[in-house]
N, C-alpha and C positions, 0 to 999 in steps of 0.2 A: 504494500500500500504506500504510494506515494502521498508528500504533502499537497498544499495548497502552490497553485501558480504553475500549472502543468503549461508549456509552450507552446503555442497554436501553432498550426501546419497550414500552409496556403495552399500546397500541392503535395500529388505523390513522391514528388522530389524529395522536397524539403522532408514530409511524412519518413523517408527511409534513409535519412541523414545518419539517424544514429544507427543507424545498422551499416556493418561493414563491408567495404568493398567485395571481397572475397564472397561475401552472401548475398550479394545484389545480384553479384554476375551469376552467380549459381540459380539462383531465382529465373533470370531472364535467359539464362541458357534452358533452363527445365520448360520455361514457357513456349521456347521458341522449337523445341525439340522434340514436345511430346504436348501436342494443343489436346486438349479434353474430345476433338472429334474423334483420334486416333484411338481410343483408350477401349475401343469398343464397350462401353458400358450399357446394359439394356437402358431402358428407359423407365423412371421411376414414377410407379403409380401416384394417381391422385389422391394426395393428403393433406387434410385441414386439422389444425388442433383447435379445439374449441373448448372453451373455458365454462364449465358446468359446475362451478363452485359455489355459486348460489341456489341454482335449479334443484343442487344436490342437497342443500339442506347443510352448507357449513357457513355458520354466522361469524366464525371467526375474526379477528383483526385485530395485527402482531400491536404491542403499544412500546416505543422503544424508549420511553420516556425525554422524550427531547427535551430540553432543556437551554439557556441562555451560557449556562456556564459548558458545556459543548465537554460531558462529559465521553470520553473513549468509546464506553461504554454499550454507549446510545447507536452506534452506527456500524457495530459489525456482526449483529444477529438479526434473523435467527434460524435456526435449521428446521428440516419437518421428516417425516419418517413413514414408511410403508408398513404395518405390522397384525398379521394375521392374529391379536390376543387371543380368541376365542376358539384359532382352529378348526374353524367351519368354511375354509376353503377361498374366503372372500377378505382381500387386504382392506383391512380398516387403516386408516392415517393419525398422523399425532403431532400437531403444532405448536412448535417450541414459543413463548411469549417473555416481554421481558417484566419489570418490575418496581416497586416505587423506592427511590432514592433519594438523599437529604435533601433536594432540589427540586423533587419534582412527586406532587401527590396525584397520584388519577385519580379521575372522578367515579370508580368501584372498583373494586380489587382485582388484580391481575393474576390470572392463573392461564398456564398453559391447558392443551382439550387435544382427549380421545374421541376420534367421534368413529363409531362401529357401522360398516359398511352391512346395509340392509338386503342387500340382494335385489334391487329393485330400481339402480342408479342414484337412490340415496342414500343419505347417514344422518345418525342420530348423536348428536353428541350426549358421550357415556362416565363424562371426567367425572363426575360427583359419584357416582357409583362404582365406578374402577377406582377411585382415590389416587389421579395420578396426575393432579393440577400441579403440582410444584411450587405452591405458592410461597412468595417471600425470596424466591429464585429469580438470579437476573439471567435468564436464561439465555443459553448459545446454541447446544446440539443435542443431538440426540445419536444415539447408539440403540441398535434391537440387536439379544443374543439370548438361545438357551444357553446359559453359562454352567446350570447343574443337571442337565441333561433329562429332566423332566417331560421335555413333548410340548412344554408353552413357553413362548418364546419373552423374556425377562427385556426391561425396559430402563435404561440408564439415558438421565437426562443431565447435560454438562453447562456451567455454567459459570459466572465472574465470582470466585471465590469459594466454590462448593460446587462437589456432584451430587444427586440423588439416584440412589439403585433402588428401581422398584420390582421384586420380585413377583411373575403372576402366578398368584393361586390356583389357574386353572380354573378358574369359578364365574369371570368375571370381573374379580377385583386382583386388585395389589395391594402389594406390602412392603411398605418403604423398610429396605434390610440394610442401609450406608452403614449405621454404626457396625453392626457384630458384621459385615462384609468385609470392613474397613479399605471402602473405597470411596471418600469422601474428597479429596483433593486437594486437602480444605491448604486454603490461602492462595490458591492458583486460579488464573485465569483458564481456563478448559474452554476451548473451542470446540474441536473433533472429538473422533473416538474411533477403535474398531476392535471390535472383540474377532479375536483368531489365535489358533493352537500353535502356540511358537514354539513349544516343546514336542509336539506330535504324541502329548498325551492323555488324548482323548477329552478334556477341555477345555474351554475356552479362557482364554488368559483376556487381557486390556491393557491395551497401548492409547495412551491420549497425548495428541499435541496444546501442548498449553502455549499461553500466548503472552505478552509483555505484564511486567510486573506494576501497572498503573498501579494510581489506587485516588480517592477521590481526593485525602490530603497533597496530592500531587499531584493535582489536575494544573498543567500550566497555561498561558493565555500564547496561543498560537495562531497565525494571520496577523493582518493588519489591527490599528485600535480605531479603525473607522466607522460607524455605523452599522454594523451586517456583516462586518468583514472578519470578525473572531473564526477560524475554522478546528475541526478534532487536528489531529496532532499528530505530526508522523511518528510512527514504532521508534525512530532511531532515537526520539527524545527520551527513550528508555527501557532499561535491562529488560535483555529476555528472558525467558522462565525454560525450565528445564521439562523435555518430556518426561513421563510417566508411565512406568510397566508394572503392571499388576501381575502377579502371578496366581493364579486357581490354585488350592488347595486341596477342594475335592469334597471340602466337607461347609460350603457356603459361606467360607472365608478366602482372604484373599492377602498375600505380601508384595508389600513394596520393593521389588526387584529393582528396582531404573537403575541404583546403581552399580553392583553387584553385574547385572546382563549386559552394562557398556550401553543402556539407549540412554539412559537419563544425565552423562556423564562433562554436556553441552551443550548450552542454555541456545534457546532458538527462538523466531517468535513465529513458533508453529500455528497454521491457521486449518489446513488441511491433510488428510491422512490415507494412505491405500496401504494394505497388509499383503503380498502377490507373490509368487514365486515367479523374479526375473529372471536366475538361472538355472530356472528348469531340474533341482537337485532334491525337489520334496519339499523342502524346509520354507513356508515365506519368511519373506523378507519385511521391509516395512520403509515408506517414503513416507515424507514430511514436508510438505510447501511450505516454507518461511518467508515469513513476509520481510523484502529487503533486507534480505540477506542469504546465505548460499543453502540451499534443498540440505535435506537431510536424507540420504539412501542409507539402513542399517541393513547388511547383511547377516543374514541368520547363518553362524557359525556351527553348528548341531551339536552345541554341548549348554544349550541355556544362556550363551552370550550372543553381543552382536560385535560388528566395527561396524564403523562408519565411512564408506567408499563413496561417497556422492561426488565428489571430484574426482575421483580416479575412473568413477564408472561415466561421468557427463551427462551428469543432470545434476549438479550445484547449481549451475551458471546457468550462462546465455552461450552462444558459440562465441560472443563478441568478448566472455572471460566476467560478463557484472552479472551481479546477484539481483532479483527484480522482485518484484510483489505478486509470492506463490500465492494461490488462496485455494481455490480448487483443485480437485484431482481425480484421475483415473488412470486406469490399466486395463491396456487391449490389444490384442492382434490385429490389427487393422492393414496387416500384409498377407496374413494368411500363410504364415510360414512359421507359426505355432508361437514366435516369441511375441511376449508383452511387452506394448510401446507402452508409454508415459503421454499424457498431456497436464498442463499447467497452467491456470489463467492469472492475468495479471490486471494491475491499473492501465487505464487507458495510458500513449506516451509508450506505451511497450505491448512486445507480440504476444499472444497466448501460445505457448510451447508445445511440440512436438517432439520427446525424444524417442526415435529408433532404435529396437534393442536390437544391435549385432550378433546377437549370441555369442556372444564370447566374455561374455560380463562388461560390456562398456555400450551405451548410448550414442546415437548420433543426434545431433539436433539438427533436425527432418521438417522446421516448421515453415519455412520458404519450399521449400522441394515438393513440399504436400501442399502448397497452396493454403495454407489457414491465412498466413501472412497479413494484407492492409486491414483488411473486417476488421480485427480485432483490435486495432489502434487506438481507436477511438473509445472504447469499450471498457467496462472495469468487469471479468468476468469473475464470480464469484462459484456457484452450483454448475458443476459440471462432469459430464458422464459420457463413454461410449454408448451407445443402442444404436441397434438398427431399427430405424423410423420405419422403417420403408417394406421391412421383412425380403430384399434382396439377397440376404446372406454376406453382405459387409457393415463393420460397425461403424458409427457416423458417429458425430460428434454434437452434443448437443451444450451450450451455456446459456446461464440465468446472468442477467448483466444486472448494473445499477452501480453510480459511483459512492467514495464515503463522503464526500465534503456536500451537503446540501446547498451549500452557497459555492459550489462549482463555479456556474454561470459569471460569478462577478471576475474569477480567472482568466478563462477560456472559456471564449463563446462558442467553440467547436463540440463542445465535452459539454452533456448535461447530465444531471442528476438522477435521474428516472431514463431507462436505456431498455432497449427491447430487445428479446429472445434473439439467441442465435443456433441456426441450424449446419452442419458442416455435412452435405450430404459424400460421402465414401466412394467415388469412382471407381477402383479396382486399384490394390496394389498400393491403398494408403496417400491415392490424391484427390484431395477431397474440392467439393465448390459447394459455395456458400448460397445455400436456397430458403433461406430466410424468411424473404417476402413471397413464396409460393404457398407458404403451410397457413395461411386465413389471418383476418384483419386481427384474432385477439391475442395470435401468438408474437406479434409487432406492436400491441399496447405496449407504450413505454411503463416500463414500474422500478420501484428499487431493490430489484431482486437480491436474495441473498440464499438461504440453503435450496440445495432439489432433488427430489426424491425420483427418482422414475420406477415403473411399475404397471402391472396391467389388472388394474381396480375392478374392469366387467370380465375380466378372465374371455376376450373375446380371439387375444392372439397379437392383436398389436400392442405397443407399448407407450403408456401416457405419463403425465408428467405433472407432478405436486409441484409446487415453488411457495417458500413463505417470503412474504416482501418487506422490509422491512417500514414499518412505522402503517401497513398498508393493508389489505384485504388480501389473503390467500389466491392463488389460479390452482385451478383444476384443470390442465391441458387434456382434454381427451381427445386420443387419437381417433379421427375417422377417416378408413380407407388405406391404413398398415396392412390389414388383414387378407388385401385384396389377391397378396403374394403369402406364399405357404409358411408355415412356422411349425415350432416344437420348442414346450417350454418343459422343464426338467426340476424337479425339487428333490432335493438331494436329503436319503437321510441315513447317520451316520451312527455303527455301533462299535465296534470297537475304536473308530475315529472319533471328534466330536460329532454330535446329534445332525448340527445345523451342517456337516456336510464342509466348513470352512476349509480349505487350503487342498480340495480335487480339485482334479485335472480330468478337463471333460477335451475328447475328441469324437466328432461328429464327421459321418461318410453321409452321404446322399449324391448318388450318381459321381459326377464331376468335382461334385461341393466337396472340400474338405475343411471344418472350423473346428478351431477351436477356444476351450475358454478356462477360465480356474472361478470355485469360489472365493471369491475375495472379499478382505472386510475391508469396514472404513468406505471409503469414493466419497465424490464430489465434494461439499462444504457444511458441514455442522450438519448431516443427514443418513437415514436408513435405505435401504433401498430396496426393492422385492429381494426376496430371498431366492427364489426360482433362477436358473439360465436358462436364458432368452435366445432362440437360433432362428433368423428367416432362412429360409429354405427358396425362395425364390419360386420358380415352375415345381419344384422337383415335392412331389407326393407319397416318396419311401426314402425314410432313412433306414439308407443299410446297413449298419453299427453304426452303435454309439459306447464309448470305452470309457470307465472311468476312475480312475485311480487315486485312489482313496489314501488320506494323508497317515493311512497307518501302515501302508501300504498296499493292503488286498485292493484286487481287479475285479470290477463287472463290468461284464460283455453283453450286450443288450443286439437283437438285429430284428432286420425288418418290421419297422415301427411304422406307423401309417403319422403321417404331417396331422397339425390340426388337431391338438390335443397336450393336455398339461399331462407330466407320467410323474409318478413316484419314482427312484428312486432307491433301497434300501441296499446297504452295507451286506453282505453277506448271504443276501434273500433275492434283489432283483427287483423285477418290478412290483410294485405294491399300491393296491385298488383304495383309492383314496379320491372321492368326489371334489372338484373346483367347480362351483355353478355358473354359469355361464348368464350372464346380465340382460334381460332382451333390451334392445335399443326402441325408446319409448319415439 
């Protein structure tokens, strides 16, 4: 996150100043060498995201408590989260909110809301009876994990100065377990989260990116002193805080491992978190977007520690050698040659990152060569995830935008406050073009986006998209017209592994098609995401295997699956008859 007074750009010239010679020519050689008609790409069905967030019965609306005195605080939440509590096959959602501080009293109390997904394209909000409002919480993110292997999946909500772990009862409700859990965070800013098996014993540990060590006694007057001109405050006016690794116990407690495993060893001002196995050896790893300053890659060592390779591997940086303002993240093949690339978004004034994974343990930064490149200039992107929109069978790139400074405009008239959806649609081979304004008028409403969730809410085959905004009213992106090309989604469940299936490695045949994917925890920004893997499948109507290898190591072999259909799944067992109802389109 950049401060106030970002440089305006008159042209593309100027716009790719700061970018180096060497990545310019690479850019206009890739343009001039391989134009998008060569690429043979089919051509990508007709799709509108439409925003059903009202219709659907969610009254929601984040309150970030703004304020004169332009606390931190106020502008870097909040996340939202995809999470089946009940088990009855239909993703219900969970909206992180924030809270009242010295400065600022709302006019009724602020609590974040479960609202339980009715089977019928709407929801009912269930916070008072789940008990899992958070009140009194300045709330950031959110994390979903069976962490005790029970079958219902437990809800951690992270936030400025405390986390809340609410364990579900299966019933319905939760039960806030932070104390006897002892995973409270207490005194830390907590942005992210991702629960995943970093031990590969069978469950689920937590890795959180915490973020700068503000506090409201050291709130300082940043911007100009002219009328309106006060703005928040860049990171670098203070220390960053140290990730955090929890380790499972086994018995619904939990140790402070950070420093002990080498992640917690190096203060960061981590905003964003993916948990992935980049080299392919079983064990994830764990990335960290730090905001203005260099990434964090911890490789998984397989004795309970990590190091930290993020320079060595090339993804600290830029290609240009500077550190920028990580926020979001993900992991995906988006070459189709089984390894997991990285993307990374930033404040506007800088690109949103594509690193290429070599296989060899090192990155290439791919984000001119891929064409993401000018879109994103201008942009502050925050929630961000591969999916394939389109069900093609290539992963696209989707970002929730909005910038931090509210009084942008008085800066840079180029850069505003409120920024609208980006879509990178996937060409073949990981070159993607930016179809943005093809997907309907409400996925170009400018908002000030910040966490997003993707997931398919009517269980119909395409994939939609939660966004909580901040200071603003929730989207409900529902895809229509994803479906129109074939798919296969997979919920993975894991027994002698963890339950949720975290840290397989899934490979998909159909015909021609070969994809692959891993569960991974953590993605995008302060969010949960479906728990299922997502594959379009394109034309093709039989996948002939599907393999999947499980982080304990056992192998199921799955063949001749018919497209067009969510499967179970099990460790040891195979497929397993387990209903997802299917939404009709009212």
């Amino acid at each position: 996150m950049r401060g106030f007074g970002s440089n305006d750009r008159d042209s593309i010239v100027k716009t790719f100043s700061g970018i180096s010679r060497r990545e310019l020519l690479k850019y206009m050689g890739l343009m001039l060498a391989s134009p998008l008609s060569r690429l043979g790409v089919r051509q990508a069905p007709s799709v509108k995201f439409v925003d059903v967030a009202q219709s659907a019965g969610i009254r929601f609306r984040h309150d970030n408590a703004a304020s004169p005195e332009k606390y931190l605080i106020e502008t870097m939440g909040s996340g939202c989260a995809w999470i089946d509590y009940d088990q009855d096959g239909l993703l219900d959602l969970y909206l992180v909110n924030g809270a009242a501080t010295r400065v600022y009293t709302p006019p009724h109390a602020l609590r974040s809301a479960l609202y339980r997904n009715n089977g019928d394209g709407t929801f009912t909000d269930v916070t008072d009876r789940a008990r899992v409002g958070a009140e009194g919480l300045f709330g950031m993110g959110v994390a979903v994990g069976d962490y005790d292997n029970d079958g219902f999946p437990d809800l951690l909500v992270l936030g400025y100065g405390r986390c809340i772990l609410y364990h579900n009862n299966g019933n319905g409700t939760f039960s806030d377990v932070t104390a006897r859990a002892g995973v409270e965070n207490a005194g830390r800013w907590a942005s992210s989260a991702a629960w995943f098996d970093y031990d590969n014993d069978g469950r689920l540990d937590l890795a959180i990116a915490n973020y700068i060590d503000w506090s409201p006694e050291h709130n300082f007057w940043c911007g100009d002193h002219g009328p309106g001109m006060r703005s928040y405050c860049h990171p670098d006016d203070y220390n960053g805080q140290l990730p955090t690794l929890y380790h499972n116990n086994g018995d619904g407690t939990f140790t402070d491992v950070s420093e002990k495993s080498g992640l917690g060893l190096k203060p960061g001002n981590g905003l964003g978190v993916v948990t992935f196995d980049y080299d392919d050896d079983g064990w994830q790893d764990v990335f960290i977007a730090n905001d203005s300053m260099a990434n964090f890659l911890f490789h998984n060592n397989r004795d309970g520690t990590f190091r930290e390779v993020g320079y060595v591997a090339g993804v600290a940086v830029s290609a240009d050698g500077l550190p920028e303002a990580g926020m979001g993240t993900d992991a995906a093949d988006t070459t189709g040659d089984g390894q997991m690339d990285l993307v990374v978004t930033h404040l506007d004034s800088q690109l949103a990152r594509l690193y290429r994974n070599m296989g060899d343990g090192t990155f290439d930064d791919a984000t001119l060569q891929s064409q993401l490149g000018y879109a994103t200039f201008h942009m502050s992107g925050f929630g961000a995830r591969f999916m394939d929109y389109d069900n093609d069978g290539a992963r696209d790139i989707f970002m929730a935008n909005g910038h931090v400074l509210d009084n942008i405009a008085r800066y840079n008239s180029t850069v505003h406050y409120a920024e609208p959806k980006l879509m990178f649609r996937n060409l073949g081979k990981g070159i993607f073009e930016n179809v943005s304004d093809r997907l309907g008028a409400d996925f170009l409403l400018p908002r000030v986006s910040r966490g997003a969730a993707v997931g398919d809410f009517d269980n119909d085959g395409d994939l939609d998209v939660l966004v909580n905004n901040n200071g603003q009213a929730p989207q409900l992106l529902r895809n229509d017209g994803g479906n129109a090309n074939h798919w296969l989604q997979i919920s993975l469940v894991g027994t002698k592994s963890n339950r949720d299936g975290v840290g397989a490695r899934v490979k998909l045949t159909a015909g021609d098609l070969v994809l692959y994917d891993q569960r991974k925890g953590g993605m995008s920004y302060q969010s949960a995401q479906d728990p299922r893997l997502h594959f379009g499948l394109g034309d093709r109507q039989i996948v002939d295997s599907l393999h999947v290898l499980w982080p304990s190591g056992a192998a199921t072999t799955l063949r001749n699956l018919r497209a067009d259909q969510v499967i179970t799944v099990k460790e040891g067992q195979g497929l397993l008859d387990r209903p997802f109802p299917r939404i009709p389109r009212k």
